[in-house]
VOKOL-149363 format. One line per 5 residues: number of its first residue (from 1); their letters; for each residue x, y, z of C-alpha. Coordinates in steps of 0.25 Angstrom, whole numbers, padded with zeros to 4 digits. Each point is the difference from the previous one (the first is absolute). Layout:
N
NUM = a = X:Y:Z; ...
***
This chain:
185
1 = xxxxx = 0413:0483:0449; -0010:-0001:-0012; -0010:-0012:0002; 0006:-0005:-0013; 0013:0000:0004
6 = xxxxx = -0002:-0007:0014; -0011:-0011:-0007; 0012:-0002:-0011; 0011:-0004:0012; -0011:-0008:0008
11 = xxxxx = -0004:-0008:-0011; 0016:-0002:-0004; 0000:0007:-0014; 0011:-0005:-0008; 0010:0013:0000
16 = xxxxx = -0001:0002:-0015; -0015:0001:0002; 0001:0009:0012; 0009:0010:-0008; -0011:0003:-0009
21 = xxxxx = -0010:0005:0010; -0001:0015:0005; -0007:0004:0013; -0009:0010:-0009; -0006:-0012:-0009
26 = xxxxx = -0016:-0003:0002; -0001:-0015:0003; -0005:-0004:-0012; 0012:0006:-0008; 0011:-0007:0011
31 = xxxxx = -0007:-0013:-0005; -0002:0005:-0013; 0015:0002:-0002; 0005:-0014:0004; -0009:-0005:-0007
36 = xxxxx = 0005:0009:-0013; 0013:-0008:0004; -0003:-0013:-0002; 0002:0000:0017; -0014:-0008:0001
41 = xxxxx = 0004:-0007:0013; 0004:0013:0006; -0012:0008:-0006; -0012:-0012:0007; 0009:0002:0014
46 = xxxxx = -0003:0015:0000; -0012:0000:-0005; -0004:-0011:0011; 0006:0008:0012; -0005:0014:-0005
51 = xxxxx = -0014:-0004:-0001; -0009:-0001:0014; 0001:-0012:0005; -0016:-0003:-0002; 0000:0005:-0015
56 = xxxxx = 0013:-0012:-0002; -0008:-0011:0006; -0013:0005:-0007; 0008:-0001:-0014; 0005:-0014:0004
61 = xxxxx = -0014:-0004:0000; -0003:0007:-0012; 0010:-0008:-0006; -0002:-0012:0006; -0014:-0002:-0006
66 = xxxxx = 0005:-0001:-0014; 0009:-0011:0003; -0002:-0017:0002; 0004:0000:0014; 0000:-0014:0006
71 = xxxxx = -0009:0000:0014; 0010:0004:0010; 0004:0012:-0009; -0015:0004:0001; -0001:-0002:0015
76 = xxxxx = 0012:0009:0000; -0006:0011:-0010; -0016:-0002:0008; 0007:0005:0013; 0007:0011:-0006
81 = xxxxx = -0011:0004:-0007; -0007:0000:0014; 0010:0010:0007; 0000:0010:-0013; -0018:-0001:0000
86 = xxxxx = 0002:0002:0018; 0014:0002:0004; -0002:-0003:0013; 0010:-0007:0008; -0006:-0014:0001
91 = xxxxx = -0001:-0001:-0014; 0015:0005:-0001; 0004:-0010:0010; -0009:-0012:-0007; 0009:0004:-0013
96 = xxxxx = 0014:0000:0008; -0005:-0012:0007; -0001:-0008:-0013; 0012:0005:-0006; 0008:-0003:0011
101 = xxxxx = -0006:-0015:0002; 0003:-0001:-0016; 0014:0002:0003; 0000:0011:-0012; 0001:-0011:-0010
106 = xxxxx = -0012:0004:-0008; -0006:0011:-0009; -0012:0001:0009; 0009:-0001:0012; 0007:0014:-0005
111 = xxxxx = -0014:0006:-0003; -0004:-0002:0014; 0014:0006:0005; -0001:0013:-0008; -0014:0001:0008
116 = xxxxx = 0007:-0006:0015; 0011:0007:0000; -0008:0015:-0002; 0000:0005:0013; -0002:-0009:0012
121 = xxxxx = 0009:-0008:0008; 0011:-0013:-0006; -0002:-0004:0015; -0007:-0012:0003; -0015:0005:0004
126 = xxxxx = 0000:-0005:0013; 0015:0007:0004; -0003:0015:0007; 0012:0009:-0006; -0005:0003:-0016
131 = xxxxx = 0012:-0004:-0010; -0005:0010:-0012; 0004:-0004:-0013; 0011:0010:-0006; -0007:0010:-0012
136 = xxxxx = 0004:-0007:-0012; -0004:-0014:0003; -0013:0002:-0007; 0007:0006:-0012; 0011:-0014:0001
141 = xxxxx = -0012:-0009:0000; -0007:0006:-0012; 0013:0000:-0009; 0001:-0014:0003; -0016:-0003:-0003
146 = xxxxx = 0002:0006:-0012; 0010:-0006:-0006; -0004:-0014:0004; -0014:0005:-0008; 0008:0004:-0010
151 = xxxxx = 0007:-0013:-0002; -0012:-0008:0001; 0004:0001:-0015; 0014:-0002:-0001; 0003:0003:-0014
156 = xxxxx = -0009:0013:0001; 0006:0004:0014; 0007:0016:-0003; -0014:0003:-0009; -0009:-0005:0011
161 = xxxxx = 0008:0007:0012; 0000:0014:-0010; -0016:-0002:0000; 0000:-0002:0012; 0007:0012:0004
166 = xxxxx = -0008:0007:-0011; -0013:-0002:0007; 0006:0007:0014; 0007:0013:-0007; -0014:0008:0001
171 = xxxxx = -0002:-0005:0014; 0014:0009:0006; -0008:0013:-0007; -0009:-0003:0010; 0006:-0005:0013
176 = xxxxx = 0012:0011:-0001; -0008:0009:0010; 0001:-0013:0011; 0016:-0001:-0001; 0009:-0009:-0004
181 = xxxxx = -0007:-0013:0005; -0010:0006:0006; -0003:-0004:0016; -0010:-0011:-0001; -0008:0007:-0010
***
């Protein structure tokens, strides 16, 4: 199965989305196309579980740094930002362990996520038997970061999300050799 096809089922592609990508397409053309379709939603989910995990969390950041984030949010964004500049796994566990004592409730506690649940374990750390996060998590946590960016102005939300998109399309050139999500990377 293509890496489009299986990121489209794991990221739960609406079916009329779904239907207009090909196994042949590039990346950059299977979001491209839904986005052609007015399928923004669709196209940002695809995007965010074709690109490695390191270049999703690094574009979060970028993104964040434009915005009026409120402290926590910050927080959030510094740790993520810490795991994408030394992705190793006590910075990935630092981020997973403030998103998880945020209770997901915030931008900043989605930031940390997409970086906390790259690779690692979900398991407590002191618990032996490692509980890896499924794939796409990453790819779940940055579609909702982006979308709560995006409505940090409401009446603007569908033009911020599309340049928010916009800024990640060159990146899937670029991390297509990795595969779909890449393995930490």
């Amino acid at each position: 199965m293509s890496a489009i096809l299986q990121a489209s089922m794991q990221m739960g592609l609406s079916p009329e989305a779904s239907a207009r990508l090909r196994p042949e397409m590039t990346a950059q053309a299977a979001v491209q196309s839904l986005l052609d379709a007015g399928a923004a939603q669709d196209a940002l989910k695809l995007l965010a579980r074709l690109l490695p995990k390191r270049y999703a969390v690094a574009w979060l950041c970028q993104c964040a740094r434009d915005q009026p984030l409120e402290l926590e949010d910050k927080a959030g964004a510094s740790l993520a930002e810490k795991w994408v500049r030394e992705p190793t796994e006590s910075n990935r566990r630092a981020a997973y362990e403030f998103a998880n004592s945020g209770g997901y409730k915030s931008l900043g506690a989605w930031l940390a996520a997409a970086a906390g649940w790259s690779g690692g374990s979900l398991a407590p750390s002191a618990q032996e038997t490692p509980v890896p996060p499924p794939e796409q998590l990453t790819a779940c946590a940055t579609v909702a970061a982006i979308n709560l960016m995006a409505a940090l102005v409401a009446e603007r939300f569908a033009a911020r999300r599309a340049e928010f998109v916009a800024r990640a399309l060159n990146l899937l050139g670029t991390g297509e050799a990795a595969g779909a999500g890449g393995k930490g990377a």
